[in-house]
C-alpha positions as CSV (number, residue, x, y, z in Angstrom):
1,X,169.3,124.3,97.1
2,X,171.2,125.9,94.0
3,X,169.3,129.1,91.4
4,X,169.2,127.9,88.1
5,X,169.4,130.5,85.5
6,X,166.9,130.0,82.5
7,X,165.2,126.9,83.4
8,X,163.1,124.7,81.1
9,X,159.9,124.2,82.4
10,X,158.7,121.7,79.4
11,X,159.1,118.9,82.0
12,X,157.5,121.1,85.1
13,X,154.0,121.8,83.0
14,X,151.5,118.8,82.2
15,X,150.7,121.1,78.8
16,X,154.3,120.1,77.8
17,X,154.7,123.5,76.8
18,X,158.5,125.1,75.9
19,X,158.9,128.1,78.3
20,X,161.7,128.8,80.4
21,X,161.9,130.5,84.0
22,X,164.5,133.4,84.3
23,X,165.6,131.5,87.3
24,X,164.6,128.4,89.3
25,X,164.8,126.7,92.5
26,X,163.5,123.8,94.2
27,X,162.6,123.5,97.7
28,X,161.6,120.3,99.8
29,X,161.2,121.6,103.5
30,X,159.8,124.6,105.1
31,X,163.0,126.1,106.5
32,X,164.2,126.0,102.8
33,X,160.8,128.1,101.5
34,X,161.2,129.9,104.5
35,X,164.8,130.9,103.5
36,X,164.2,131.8,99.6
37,X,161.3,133.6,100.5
38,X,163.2,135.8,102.9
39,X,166.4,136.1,101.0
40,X,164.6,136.7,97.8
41,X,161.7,138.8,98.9
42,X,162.2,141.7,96.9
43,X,162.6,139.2,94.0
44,X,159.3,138.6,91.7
45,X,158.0,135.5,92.3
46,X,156.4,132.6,90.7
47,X,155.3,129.7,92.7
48,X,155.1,126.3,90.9
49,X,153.6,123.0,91.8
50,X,152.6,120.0,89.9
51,X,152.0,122.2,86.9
52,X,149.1,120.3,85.9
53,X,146.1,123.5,86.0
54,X,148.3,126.0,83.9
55,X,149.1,127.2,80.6
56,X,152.5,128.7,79.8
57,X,152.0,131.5,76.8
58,X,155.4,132.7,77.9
59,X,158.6,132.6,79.5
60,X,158.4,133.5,83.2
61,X,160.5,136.6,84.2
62,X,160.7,135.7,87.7
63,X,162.3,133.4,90.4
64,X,160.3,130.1,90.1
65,X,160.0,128.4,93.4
66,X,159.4,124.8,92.9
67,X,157.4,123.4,96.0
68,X,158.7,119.6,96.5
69,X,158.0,119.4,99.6
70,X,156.7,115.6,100.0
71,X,155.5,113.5,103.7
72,X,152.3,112.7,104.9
73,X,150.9,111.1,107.9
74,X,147.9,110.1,110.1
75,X,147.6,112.8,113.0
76,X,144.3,111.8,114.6
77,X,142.1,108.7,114.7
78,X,139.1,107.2,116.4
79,X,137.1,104.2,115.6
80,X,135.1,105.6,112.4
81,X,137.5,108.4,111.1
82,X,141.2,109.5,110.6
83,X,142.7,112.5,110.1
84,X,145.4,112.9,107.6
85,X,147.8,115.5,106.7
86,X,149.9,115.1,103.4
87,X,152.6,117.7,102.4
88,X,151.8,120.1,99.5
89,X,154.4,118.5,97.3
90,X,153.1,114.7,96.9
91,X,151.7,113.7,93.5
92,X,147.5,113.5,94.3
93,X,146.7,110.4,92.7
94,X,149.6,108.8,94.6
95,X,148.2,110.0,97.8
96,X,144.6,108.8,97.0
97,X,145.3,105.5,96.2
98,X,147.8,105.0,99.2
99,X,144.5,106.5,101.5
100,X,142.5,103.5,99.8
101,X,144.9,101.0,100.4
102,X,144.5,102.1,104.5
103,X,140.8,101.8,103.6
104,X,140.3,105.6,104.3
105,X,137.5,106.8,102.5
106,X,136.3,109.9,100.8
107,X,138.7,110.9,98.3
108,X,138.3,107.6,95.9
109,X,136.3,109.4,93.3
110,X,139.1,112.2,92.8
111,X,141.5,109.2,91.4
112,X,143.7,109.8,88.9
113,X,143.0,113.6,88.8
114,X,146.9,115.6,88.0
115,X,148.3,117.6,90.4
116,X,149.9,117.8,93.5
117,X,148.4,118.2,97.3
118,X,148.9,121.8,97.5
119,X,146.9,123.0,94.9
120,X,143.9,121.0,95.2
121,X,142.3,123.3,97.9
122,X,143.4,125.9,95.8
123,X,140.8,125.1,92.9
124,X,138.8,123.2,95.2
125,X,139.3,120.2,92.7
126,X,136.1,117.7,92.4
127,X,135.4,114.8,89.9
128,X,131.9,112.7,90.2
129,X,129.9,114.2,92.9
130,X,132.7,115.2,95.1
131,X,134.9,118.0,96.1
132,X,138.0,118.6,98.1
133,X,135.7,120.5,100.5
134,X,134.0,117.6,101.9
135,X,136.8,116.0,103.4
136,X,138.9,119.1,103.9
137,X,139.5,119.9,107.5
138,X,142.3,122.3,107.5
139,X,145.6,123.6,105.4
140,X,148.1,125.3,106.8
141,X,150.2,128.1,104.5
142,X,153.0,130.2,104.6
143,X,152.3,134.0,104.1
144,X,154.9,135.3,101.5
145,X,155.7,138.7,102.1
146,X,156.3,137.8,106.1
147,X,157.2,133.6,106.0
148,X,155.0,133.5,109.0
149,X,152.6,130.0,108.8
150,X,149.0,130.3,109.3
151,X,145.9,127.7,109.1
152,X,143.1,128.2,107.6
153,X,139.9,126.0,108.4
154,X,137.1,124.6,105.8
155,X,135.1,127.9,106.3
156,X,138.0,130.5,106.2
157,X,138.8,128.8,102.5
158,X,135.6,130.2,100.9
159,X,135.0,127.1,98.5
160,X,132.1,127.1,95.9
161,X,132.2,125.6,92.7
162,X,136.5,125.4,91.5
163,X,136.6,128.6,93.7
164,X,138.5,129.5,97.1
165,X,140.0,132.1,99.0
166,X,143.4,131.1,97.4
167,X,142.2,132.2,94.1
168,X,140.7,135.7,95.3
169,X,141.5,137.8,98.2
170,X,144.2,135.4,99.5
171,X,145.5,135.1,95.9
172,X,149.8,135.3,95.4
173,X,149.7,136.1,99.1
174,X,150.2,132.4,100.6
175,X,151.5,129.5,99.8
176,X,150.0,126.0,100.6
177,X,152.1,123.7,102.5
178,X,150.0,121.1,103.7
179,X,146.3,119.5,104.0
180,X,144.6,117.8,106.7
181,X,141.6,115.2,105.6
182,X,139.1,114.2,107.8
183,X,138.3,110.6,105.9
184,X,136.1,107.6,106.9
185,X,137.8,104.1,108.4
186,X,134.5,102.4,108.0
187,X,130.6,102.8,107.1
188,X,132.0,104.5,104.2
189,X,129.8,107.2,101.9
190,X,129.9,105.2,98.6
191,X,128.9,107.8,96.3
192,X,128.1,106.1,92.9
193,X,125.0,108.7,91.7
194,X,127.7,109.5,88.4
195,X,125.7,107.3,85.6
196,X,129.6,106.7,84.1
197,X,130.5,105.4,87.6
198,X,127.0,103.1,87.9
199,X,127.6,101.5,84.1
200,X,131.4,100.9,85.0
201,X,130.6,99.0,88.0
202,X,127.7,97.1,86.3
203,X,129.9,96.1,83.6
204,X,131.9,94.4,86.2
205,X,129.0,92.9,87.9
206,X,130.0,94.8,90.9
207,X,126.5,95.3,93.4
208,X,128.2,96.3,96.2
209,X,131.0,98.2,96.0
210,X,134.3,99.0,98.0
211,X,135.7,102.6,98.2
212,X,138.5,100.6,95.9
213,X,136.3,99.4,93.5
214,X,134.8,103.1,92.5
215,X,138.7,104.4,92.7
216,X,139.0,101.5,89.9
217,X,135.7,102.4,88.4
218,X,137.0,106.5,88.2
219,X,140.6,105.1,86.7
220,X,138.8,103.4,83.8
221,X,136.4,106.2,82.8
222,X,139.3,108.7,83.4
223,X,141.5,106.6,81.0
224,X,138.7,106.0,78.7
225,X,138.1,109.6,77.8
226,X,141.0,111.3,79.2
227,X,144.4,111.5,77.8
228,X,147.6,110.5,79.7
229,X,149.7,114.1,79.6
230,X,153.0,111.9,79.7
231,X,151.8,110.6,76.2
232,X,150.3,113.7,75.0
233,X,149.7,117.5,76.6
234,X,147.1,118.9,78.4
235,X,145.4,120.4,81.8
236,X,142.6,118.1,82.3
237,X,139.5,119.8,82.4
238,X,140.6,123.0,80.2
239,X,136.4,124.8,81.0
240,X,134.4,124.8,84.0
241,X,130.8,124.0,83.6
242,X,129.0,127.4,83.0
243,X,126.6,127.5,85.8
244,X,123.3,129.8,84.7
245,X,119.5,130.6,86.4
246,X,116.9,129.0,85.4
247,X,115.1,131.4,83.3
248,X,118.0,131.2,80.9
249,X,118.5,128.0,80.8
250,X,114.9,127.9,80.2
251,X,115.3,129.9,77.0
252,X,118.0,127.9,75.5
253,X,116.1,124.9,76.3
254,X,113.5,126.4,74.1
255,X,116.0,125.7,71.0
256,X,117.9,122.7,71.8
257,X,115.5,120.4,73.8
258,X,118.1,117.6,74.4
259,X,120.4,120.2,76.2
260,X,122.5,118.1,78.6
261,X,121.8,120.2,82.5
262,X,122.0,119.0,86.2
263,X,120.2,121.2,88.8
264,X,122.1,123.2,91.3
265,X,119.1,124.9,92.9
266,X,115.9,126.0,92.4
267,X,117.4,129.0,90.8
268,X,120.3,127.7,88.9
269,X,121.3,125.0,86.4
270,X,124.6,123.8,85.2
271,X,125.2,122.8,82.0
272,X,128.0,120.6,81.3
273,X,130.5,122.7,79.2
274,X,132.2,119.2,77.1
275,X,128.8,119.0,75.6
276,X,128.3,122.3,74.4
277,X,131.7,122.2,72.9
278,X,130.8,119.1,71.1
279,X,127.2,120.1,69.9
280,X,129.5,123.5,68.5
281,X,131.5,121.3,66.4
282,X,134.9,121.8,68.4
283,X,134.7,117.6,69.2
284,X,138.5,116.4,68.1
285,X,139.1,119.6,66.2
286,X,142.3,120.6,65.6
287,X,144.8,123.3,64.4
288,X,148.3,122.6,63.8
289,X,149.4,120.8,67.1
290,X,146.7,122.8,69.2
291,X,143.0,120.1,69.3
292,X,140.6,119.3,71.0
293,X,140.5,115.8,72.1
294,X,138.7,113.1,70.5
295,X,137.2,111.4,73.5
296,X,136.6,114.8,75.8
297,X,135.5,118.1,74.4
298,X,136.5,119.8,77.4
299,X,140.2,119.1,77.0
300,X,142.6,120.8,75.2
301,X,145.2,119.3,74.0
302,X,148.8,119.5,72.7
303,X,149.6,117.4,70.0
304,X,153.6,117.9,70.1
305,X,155.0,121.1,69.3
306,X,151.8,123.6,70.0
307,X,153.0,126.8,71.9
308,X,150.9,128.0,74.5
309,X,149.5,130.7,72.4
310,X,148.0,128.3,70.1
311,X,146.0,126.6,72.8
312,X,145.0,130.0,74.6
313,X,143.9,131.3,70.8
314,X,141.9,128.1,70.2
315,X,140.0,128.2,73.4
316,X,138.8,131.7,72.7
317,X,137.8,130.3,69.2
318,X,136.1,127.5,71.2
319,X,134.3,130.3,73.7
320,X,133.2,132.1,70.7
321,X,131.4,129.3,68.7
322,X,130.1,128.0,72.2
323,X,128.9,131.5,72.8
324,X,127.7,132.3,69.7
325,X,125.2,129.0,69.5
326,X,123.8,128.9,72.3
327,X,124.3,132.3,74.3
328,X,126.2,130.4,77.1
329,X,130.1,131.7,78.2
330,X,131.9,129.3,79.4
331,X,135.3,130.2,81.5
332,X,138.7,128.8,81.5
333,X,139.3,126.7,84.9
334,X,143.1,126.5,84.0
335,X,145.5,129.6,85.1
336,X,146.4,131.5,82.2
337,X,150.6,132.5,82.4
């Protein structure tokens, strides 16, 4: 482990943004958090992961602790399921597919989503129908201010819609090391209710499909409207879909009829925020090297040389028109620096 004074973090941040830590270190096993936390603790922190749900408007004045740490294993089986554990520090798409390619189910239609392990239970990430909650069994975290580990079960992680304990109460107070799955070895939940999902496999004459063949499905629709943030900047999903009652969806309704909306409840509606962008105007829009992309209104992108100002100030400008049209707010999912 060495400090490294004024650290670029263009490479650490899927934004590609150019912002520099005041000082950085990586760590790859838990005696080595364990030490910087303790010989650092009166230090101000900043914990980094796979940098894939944040926006850098600055330069962090702080010691950046780079979580690395990478394993994962099988910990508990039986005929129908297995329980998995992967380190905080392994790339997520990496881990899905190597879960598919044990034909462990569950997890197929978060493919190709950025990020690490760690953080996933963090924003309780989800993509087509499904959520890190419903295979999540436990994670197990180490409190900063005393290094002591702790686990915290399904229920003790308060997760609702890109919400968890991690991002209130618990938040800066712990950090994620690890994440045990409870996922299916056979009679697998094939959940293909996504319309995107059902055309892709149709397209491929695909009737009855494999947990792999939906991972595949997720890939190309991913691909198709997603950009790749090796080839060009962003966050993935930069908005989370403004959830609202019914009586005010029922009023917008009232002036735009065709108004894209998926029931939560028999009180609440969400309303997919990439379509209100798009019926604002905001589709492919761009300013200098801050857009919106092309395929995916609700990705922000960076075009090459955008600072993360530019990208913060267009998504207030997309908020606003959003707002203004059709009395909707819609929130930022990524973590504002």
């Amino acid at each position: 482990m060495q400090i490294q004074e004024h650290f670029p973090l263009k490479k650490y941040n899927t934004f590609g943004i150019e912002a520099f830590a005041k000082r950085y270190i990586k760590v790859t096993n838990l005696s080595e958090l364990e030490h910087v936390l303790h010989t650092y603790k009166s230090d101000k922190l900043f914990i980094l992961g796979g940098g894939s749900n944040m926006l850098l408007t600055q330069d962090i004045d702080a010691l950046v602790i780079h979580i690395d740490i990478k394993g994962k294993k099988v910990v508990e089986e039986n005929e129908d399921y297995v329980w998995v554990e992967a380190n905080a520090g392994e790339n997520w798409h990496e881990f899905v597919v190597w879960c598919i390619d044990q034909n462990f189910g569950g997890l197929e239609n978060m493919s190709l989503i950025p990020g690490n392990v760690g953080t996933t239970p963090v924003q309780n990430i989800g993509a087509y129908g499904t959520e890190i909650k419903d295979t999540f069994v436990r994670c197990t975290a180490m409190e900063i201010a005393t290094q002591q580990l702790k686990t915290f079960s399904r229920d003790e992680c308060h997760f609702s819609y890109r919400e968890s304990i991690f991002k209130q109460e618990a938040k800066g107070k712990y950090i994620i090391t690890s994440v045990v799955f409870k996922l299916t070895k056979r009679h697998h939940n094939i959940n293909v209710e996504y319309g995107d999902i059902k055309n892709q496999l149709a397209s491929k004459h695909i009737e009855n499909p494999t947990i792999k063949d939906v991972s595949n499905a997720v890939i190309a629709i991913r691909e198709s409207k997603l950009p790749n943030p090796k080839e060009l900047g962003n966050s993935g999903s930069f908005f989370k879909n403004p959830i609202i009652t019914k009586d005010h969806f029922n009023a917008v309704q009232q002036k735009f009829p065709d108004i894209k909306h998926f029931q939560v409840s028999d009180t609440l509606v969400k309303v997919p925020a990439g379509w209100l962008i798009e019926q604002a105007g905001y589709k492919g829009f761009r300013k200098g090297d801050a857009g919106v992309h092309k395929n995916q209104a609700l990705v922000l992108v960076n075009y090459g040389n955008a600072t993360g100002q530019d990208i913060l100030n267009l998504s207030k400008e997309v908020q606003k028109a959003v707002l203004d049209k059709f009395d909707i707010a819609i929130e930022a999912e990524v973590n504002i620096i």
